[in-house]
C-alpha positions as CSV (number, residue, x, y, z in Angstrom):
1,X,0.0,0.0,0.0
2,X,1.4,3.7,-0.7
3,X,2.3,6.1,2.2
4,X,0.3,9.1,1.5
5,X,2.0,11.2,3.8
6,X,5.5,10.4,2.8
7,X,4.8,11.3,-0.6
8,X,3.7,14.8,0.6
9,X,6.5,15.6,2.3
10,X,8.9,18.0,0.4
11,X,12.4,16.4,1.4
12,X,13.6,14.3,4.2
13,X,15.8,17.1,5.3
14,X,14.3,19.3,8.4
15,X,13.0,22.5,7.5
16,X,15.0,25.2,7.6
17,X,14.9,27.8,10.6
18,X,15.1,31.5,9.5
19,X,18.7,33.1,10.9
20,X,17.9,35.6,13.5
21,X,19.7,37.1,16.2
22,X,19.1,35.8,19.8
23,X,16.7,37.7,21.7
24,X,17.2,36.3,24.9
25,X,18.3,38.4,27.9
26,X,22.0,39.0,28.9
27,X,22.3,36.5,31.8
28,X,22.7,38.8,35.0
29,X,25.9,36.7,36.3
30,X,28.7,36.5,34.1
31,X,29.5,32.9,32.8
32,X,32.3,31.7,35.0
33,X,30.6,33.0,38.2
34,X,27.7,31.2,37.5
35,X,29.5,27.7,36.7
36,X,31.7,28.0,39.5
37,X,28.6,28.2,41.5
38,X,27.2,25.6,39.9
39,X,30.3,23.4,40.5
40,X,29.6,23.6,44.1
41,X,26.3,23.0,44.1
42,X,27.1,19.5,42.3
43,X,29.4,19.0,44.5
44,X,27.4,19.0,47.3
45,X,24.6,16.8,45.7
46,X,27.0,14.3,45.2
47,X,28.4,14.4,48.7
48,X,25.0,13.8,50.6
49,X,25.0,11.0,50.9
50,X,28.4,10.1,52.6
51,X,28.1,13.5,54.6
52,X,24.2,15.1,54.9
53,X,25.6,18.1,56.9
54,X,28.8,19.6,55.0
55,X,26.9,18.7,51.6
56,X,23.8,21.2,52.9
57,X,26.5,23.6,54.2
58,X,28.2,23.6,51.0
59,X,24.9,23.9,49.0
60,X,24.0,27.1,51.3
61,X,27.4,28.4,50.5
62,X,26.4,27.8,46.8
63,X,23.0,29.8,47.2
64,X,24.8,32.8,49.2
65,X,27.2,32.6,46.4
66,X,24.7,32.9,43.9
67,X,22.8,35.6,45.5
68,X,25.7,37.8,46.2
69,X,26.5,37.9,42.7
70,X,22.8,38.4,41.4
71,X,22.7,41.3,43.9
72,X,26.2,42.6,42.6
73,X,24.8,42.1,39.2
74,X,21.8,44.1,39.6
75,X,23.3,46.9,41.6
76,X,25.1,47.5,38.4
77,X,22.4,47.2,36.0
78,X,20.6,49.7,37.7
79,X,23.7,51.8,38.2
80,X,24.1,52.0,34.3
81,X,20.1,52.1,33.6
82,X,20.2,55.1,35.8
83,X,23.3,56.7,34.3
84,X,21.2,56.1,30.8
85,X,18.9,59.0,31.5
86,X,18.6,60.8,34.8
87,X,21.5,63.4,34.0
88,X,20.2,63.7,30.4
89,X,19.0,67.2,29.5
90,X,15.1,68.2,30.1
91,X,15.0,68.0,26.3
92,X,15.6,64.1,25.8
93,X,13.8,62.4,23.7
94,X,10.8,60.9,24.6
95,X,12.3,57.6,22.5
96,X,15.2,57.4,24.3
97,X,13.2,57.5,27.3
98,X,11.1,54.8,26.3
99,X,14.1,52.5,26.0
100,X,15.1,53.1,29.6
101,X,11.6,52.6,30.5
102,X,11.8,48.9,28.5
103,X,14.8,48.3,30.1
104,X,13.4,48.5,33.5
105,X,10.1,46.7,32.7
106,X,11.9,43.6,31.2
107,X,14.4,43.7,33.8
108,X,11.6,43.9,36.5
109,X,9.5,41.2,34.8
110,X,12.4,38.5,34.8
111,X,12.9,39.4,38.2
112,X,9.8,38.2,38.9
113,X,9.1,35.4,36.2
114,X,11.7,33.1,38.6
């Protein structure tokens, strides 16, 4: 019996994505922060279970890690949000205005998306 639907299909090849640039976020902490963080969180996983205690003190140490650098992060994101357009003459365009105003809206929003 013939396949109907194989002889609708174009190619075997997967379709082709358009090229586009990403629009994801910048991450807030900086790539080798964040692994090394994640390093010691593994590591304390995989030490449970031949030592419970220094594995959760180790995993706290990993989320006060991680926290201190968001915070760090964020301190200067603001600091260069801020910079953008509060010592910007009266005149400023509202456009340019707009873009801080994104900025902090999408910054807020992820803030609160995790």
């Amino acid at each position: 019996m013939y396949d109907q639907t194989r002889a609708q299909q174009p190619s075997d090849q997967p379709p082709r994505r358009p090229e586009h640039h990403s629009t994801a976020p910048d991450a807030l902490v900086p790539p080798d922060d964040r692994d090394a963080v994640l390093t010691r969180l593994r590591m304390a996983i995989n030490s449970f279970a031949d030592t419970p205690r220094e594995a959760l003190e180790e995993a706290e140490g990993a989320y006060d890690e991680a926290v201190a650098h968001l915070a760090e992060a964020l301190t200067e994101r603001r600091r260069v949000l801020h910079e953008s357009w509060h010592d910007r003459d009266p005149g400023t365009a509202s456009e340019e205005l707009r873009v801080a105003l994104r900025q902090y809206r999408e910054i807020t929003q992820r803030l609160l998306r995790t």
